[in-house]
ROLUMFI-660545 format. One line per field, with one value per residue: residue number from 1; x, y, z of N, C-alpha, C, O, CB in turn. Coordinates in nm, 3 decimals. Glycine has a CB too. Example, Ala and Ser with C-alpha at 12.3 -4.5 7.8 and 13.67 -1.06 7.14 Angstrom:
<recs>
pos 1:2
n.u 1.319:1.285
n.v -0.569:-0.225
n.w 0.780:0.708
ca.u 1.230:1.367
ca.v -0.450:-0.106
ca.w 0.780:0.714
c.u 1.320:1.290
c.v -0.330:0.003
c.w 0.780:0.787
o.u 1.424:1.341
o.v -0.332:0.114
o.w 0.846:0.804
cb.u 1.131:1.408
cb.v -0.447:-0.060
cb.w 0.905:0.572
</recs>
This chain:
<recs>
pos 1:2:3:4:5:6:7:8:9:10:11:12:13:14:15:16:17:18:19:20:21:22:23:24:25:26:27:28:29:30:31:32:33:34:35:36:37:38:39:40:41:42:43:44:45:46:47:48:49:50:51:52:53:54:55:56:57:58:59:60:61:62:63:64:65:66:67:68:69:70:71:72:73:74:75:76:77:78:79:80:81:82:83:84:85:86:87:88:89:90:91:92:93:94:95:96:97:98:99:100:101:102:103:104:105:106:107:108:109:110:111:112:113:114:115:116:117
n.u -1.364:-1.147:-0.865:-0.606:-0.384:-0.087:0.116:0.458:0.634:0.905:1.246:1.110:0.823:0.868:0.963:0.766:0.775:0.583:0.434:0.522:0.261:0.161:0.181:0.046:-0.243:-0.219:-0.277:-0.526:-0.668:-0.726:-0.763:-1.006:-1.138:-1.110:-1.315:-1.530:-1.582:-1.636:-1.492:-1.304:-1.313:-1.212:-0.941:-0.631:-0.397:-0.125:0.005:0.362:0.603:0.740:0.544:0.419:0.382:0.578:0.437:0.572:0.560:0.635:0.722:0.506:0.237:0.249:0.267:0.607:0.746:0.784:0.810:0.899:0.853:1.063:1.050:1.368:1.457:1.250:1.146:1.039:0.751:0.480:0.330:0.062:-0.296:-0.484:-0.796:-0.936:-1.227:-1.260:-1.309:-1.136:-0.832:-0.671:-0.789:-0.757:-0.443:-0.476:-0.559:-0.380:-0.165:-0.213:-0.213:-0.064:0.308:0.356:0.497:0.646:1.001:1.103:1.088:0.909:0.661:0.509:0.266:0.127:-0.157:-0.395:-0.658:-0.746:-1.065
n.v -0.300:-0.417:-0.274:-0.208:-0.019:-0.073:0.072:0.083:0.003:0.182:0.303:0.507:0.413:0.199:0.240:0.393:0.690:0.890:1.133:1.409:1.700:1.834:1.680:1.451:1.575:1.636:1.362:1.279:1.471:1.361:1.080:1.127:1.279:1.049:0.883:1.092:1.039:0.826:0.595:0.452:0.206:0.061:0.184:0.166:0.153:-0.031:-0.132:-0.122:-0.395:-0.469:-0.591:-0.774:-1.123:-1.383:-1.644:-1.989:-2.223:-2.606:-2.879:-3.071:-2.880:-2.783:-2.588:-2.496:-2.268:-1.957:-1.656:-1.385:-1.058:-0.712:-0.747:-0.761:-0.473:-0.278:-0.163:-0.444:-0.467:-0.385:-0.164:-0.002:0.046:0.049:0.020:0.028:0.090:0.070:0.152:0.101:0.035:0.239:0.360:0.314:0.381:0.660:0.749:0.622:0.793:0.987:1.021:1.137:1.177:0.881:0.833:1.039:1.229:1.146:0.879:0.744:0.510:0.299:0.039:-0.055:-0.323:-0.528:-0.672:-1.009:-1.150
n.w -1.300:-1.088:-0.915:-0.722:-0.519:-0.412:-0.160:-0.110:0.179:0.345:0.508:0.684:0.768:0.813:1.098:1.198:1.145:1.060:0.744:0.658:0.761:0.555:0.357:0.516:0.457:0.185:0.077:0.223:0.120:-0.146:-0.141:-0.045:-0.310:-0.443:-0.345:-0.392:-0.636:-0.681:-0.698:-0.516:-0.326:-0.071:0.141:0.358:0.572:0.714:0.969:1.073:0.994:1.245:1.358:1.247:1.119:0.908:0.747:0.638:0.424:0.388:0.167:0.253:0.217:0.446:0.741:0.758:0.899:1.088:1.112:1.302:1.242:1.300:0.955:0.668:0.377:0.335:0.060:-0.006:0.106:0.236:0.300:0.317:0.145:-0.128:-0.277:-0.576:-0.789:-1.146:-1.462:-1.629:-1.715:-1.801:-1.719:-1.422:-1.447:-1.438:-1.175:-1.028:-1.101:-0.997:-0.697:-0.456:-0.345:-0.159:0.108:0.155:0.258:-0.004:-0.078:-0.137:-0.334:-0.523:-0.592:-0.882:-0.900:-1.062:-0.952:-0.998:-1.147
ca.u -1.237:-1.069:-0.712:-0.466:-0.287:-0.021:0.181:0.555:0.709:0.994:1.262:1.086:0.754:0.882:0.996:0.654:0.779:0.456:0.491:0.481:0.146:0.107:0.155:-0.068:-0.338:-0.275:-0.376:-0.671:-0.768:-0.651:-0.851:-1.222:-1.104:-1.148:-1.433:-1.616:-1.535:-1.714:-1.421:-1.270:-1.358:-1.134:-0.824:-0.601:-0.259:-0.020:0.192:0.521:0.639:0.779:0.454:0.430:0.482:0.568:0.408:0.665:0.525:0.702:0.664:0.388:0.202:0.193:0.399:0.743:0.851:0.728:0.935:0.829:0.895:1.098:1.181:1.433:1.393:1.104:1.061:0.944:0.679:0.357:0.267:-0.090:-0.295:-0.606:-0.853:-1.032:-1.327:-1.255:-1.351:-1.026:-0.686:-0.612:-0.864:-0.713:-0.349:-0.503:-0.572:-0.217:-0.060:-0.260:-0.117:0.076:0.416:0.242:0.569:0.749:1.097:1.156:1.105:0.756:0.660:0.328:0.238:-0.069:-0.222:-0.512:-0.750:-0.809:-1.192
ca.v -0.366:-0.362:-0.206:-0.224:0.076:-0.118:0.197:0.030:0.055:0.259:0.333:0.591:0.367:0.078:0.315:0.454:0.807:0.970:1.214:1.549:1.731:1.868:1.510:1.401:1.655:1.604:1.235:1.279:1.518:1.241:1.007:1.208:1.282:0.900:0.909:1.179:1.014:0.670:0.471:0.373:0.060:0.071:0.226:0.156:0.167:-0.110:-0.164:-0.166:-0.511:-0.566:-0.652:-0.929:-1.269:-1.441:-1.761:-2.009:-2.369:-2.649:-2.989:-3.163:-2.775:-2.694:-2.458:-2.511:-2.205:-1.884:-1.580:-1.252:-0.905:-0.664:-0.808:-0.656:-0.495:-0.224:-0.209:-0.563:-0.452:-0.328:-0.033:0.046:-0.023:0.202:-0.075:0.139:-0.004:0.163:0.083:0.079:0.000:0.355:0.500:0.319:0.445:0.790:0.763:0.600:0.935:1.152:1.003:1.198:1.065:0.842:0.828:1.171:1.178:1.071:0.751:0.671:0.394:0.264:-0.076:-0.069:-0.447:-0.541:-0.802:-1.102:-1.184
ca.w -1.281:-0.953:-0.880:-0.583:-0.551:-0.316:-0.110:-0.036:0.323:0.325:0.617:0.732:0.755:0.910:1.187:1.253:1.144:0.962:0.652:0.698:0.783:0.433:0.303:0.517:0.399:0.063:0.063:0.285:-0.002:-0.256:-0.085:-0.071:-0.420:-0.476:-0.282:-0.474:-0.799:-0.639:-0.754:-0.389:-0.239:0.069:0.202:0.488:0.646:0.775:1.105:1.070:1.006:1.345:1.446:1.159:1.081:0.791:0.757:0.502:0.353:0.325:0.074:0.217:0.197:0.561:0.775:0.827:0.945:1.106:1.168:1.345:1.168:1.155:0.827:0.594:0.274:0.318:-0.037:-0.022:0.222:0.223:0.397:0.316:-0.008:-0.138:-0.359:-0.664:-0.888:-1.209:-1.611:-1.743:-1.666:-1.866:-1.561:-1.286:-1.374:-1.398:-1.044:-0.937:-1.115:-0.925:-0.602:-0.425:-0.255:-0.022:0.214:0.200:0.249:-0.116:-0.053:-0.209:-0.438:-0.571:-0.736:-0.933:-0.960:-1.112:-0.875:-1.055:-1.090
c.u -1.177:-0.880:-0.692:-0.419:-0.207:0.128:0.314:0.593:0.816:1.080:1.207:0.918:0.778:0.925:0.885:0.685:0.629:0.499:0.467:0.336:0.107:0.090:0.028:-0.220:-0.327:-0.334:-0.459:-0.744:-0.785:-0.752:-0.997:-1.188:-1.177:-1.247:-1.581:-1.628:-1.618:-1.653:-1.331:-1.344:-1.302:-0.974:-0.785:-0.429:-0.264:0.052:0.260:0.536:0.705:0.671:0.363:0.468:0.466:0.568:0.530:0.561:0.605:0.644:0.501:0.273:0.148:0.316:0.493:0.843:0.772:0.822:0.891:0.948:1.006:1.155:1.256:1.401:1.314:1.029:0.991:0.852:0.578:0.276:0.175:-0.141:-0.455:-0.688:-0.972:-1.122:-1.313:-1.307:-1.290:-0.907:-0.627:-0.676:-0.781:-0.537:-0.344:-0.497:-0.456:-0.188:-0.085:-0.248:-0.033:0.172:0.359:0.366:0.675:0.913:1.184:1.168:1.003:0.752:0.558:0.355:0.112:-0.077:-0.364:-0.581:-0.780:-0.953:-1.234
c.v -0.317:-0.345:-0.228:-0.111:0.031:-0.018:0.041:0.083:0.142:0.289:0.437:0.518:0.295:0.121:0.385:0.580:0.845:1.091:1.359:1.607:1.762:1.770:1.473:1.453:1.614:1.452:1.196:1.352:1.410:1.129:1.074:1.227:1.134:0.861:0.982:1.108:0.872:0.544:0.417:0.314:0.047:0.115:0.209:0.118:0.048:-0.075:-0.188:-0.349:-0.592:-0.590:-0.784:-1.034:-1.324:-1.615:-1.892:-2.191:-2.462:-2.795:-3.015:-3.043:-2.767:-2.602:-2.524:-2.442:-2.085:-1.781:-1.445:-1.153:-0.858:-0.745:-0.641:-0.594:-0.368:-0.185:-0.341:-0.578:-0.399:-0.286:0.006:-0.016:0.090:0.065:0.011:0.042:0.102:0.101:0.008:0.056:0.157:0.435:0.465:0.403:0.569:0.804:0.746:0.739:1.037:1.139:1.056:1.147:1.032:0.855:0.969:1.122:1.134:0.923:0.675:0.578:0.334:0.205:-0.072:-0.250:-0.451:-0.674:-0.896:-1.168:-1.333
c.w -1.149:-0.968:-0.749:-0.594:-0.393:-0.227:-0.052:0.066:0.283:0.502:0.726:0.787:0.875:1.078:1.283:1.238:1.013:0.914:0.753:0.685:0.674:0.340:0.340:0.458:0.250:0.006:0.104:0.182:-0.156:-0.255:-0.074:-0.241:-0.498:-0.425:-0.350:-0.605:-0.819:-0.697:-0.625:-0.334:-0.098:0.060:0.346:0.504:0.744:0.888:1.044:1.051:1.126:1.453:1.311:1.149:0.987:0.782:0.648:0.500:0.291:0.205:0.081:0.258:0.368:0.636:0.805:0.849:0.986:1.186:1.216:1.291:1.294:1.036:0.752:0.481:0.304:0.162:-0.102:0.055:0.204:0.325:0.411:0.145:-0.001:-0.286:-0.403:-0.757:-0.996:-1.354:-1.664:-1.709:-1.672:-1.711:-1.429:-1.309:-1.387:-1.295:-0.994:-0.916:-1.054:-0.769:-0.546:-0.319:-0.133:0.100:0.247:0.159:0.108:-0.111:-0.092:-0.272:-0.418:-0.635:-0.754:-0.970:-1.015:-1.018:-0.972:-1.020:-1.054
o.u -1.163:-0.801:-0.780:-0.403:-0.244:0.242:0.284:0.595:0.809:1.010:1.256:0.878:0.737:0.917:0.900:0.626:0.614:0.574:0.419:0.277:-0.008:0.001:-0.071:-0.302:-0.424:-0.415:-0.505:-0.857:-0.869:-0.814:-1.092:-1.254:-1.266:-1.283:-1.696:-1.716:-1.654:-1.707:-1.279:-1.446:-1.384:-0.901:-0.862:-0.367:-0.353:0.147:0.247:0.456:0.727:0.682:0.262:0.587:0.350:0.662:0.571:0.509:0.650:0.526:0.411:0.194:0.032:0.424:0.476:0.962:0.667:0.888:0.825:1.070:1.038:1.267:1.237:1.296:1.378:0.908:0.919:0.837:0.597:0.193:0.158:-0.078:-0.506:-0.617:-1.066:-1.085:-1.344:-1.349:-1.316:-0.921:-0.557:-0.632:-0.744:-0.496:-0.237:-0.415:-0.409:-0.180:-0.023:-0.273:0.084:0.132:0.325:0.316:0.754:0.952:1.302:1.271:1.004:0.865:0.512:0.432:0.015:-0.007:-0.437:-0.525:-0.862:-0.976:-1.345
o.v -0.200:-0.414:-0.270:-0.086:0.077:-0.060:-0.060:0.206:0.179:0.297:0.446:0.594:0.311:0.037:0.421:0.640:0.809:1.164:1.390:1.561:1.722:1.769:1.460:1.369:1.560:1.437:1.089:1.318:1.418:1.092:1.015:1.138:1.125:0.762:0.939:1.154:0.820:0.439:0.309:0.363:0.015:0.073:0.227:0.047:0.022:0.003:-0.270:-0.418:-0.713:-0.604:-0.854:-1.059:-1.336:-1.692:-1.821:-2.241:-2.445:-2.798:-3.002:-3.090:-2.748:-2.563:-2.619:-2.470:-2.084:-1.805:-1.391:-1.160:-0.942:-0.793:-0.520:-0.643:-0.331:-0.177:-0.350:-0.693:-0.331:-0.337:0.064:-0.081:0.164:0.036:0.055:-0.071:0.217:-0.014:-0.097:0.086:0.203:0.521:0.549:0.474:0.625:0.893:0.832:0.803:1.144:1.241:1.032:1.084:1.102:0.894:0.986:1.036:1.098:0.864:0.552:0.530:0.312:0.228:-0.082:-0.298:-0.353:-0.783:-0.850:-1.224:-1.356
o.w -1.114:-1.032:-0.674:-0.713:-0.285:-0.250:0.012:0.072:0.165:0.603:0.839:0.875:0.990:1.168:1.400:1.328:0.896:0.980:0.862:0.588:0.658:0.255:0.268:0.419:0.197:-0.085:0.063:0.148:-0.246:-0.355:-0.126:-0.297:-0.582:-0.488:-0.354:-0.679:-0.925:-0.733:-0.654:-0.286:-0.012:-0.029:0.441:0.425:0.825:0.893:0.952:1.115:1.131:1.575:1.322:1.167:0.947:0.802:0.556:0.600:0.178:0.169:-0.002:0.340:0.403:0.591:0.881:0.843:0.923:1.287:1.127:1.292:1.378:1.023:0.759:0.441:0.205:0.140:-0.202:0.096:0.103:0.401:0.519:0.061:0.083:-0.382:-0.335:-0.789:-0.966:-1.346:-1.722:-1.591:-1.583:-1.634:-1.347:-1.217:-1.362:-1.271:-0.920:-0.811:-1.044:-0.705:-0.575:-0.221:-0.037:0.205:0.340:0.081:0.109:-0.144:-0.083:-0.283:-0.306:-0.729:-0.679:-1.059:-0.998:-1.035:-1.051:-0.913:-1.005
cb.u -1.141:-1.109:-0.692:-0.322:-0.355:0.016:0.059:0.644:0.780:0.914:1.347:1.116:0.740:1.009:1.069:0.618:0.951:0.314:0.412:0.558:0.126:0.175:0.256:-0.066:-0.314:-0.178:-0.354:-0.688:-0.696:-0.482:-0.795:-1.286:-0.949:-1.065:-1.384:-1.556:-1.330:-1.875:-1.317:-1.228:-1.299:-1.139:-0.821:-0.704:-0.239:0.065:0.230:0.602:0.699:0.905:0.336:0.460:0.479:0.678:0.243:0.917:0.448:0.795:0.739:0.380:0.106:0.118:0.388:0.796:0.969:0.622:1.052:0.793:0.727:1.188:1.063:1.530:1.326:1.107:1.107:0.995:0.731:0.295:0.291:-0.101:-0.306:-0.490:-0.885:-0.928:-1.512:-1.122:-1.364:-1.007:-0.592:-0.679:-1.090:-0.715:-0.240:-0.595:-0.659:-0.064:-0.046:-0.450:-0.074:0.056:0.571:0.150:0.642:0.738:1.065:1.277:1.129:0.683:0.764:0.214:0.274:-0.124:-0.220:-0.496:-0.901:-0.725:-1.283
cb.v -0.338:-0.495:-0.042:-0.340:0.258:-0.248:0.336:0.014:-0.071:0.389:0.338:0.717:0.333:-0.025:0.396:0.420:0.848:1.010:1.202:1.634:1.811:1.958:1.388:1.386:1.809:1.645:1.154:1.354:1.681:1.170:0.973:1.464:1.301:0.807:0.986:1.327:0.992:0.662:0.514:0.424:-0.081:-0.080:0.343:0.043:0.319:-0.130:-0.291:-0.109:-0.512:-0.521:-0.497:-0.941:-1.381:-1.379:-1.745:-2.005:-2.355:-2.663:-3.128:-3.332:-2.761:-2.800:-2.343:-2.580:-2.189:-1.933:-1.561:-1.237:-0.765:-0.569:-0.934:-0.686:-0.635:-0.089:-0.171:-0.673:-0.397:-0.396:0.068:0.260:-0.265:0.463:-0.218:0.260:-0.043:0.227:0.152:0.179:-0.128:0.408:0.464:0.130:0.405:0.838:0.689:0.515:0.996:1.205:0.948:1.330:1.126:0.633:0.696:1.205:1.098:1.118:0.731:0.735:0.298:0.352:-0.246:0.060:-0.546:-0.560:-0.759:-1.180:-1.135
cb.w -1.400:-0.817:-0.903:-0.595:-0.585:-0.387:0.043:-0.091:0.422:0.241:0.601:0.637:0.646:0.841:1.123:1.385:1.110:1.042:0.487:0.623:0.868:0.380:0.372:0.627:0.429:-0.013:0.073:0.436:-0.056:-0.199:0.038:0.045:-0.413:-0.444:-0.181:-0.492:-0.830:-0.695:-0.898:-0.301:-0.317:0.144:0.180:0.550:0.731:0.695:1.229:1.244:0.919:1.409:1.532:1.087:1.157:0.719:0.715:0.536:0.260:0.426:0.113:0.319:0.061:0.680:0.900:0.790:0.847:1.146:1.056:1.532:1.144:1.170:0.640:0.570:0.258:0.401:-0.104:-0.018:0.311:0.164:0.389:0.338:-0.035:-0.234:-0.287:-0.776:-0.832:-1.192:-1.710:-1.828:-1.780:-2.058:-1.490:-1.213:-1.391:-1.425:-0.988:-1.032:-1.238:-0.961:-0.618:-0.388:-0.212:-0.030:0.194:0.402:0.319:-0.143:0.067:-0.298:-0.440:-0.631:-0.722:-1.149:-0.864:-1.277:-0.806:-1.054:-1.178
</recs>
């Protein structure tokens, strides 16, 4: 079963400020962790949103609108994402919990999805 572990932006994100060095260490260990375990599929980190654009669709389903980042919001944003192959739903949100605050600051926040096959 595949997982999402979808890391939200955060002001400190959208800014390009990076956690603190011991942060960063602990999710590079977090990450081989997931690695060792042979349940990561890929991981990777987001630009900032003011190098985004948000495409919009109107009626007759083509674009009718296109707006360049920064948008507002950074918890409606998506900062990085870490995609696990796991058994169980119970296994993948073992893994979320063992996550550590992906953004510092107090400002973290993790959505677990499930990939639809």
């Amino acid at each position: 079963m595949l997982f999402m572990l979808i890391v939200k932006a955060s002001e400190n994100s959208e800014q390009s400020h990076l956690p603190e060095e011991a942060l960063r260490e602990a999710m590079s260990a977090y990450n081989e962790e997931l690695v060792q375990a042979g349940v990561r599929v890929m991981a990777k980190g987001l630009h900032p949103s003011s190098n985004a654009l948000r495409l919009f669709y109107g009626e007759n389903h083509e674009i009718s609108e296109i707006v360049e980042g920064p948008f507002d919001k950074p918890s409606d944003i998506i900062a990085g994402f870490i995609l696990i192959d796991v058994q169980s739903k119970d296994e993948a949100i073992y893994w979320a919990k063992k996550m550590p605050d992906p953004q510092g600051y107090g400002e973290g926040q993790v959505e677990l999805r499930q990939v639809m096959d």
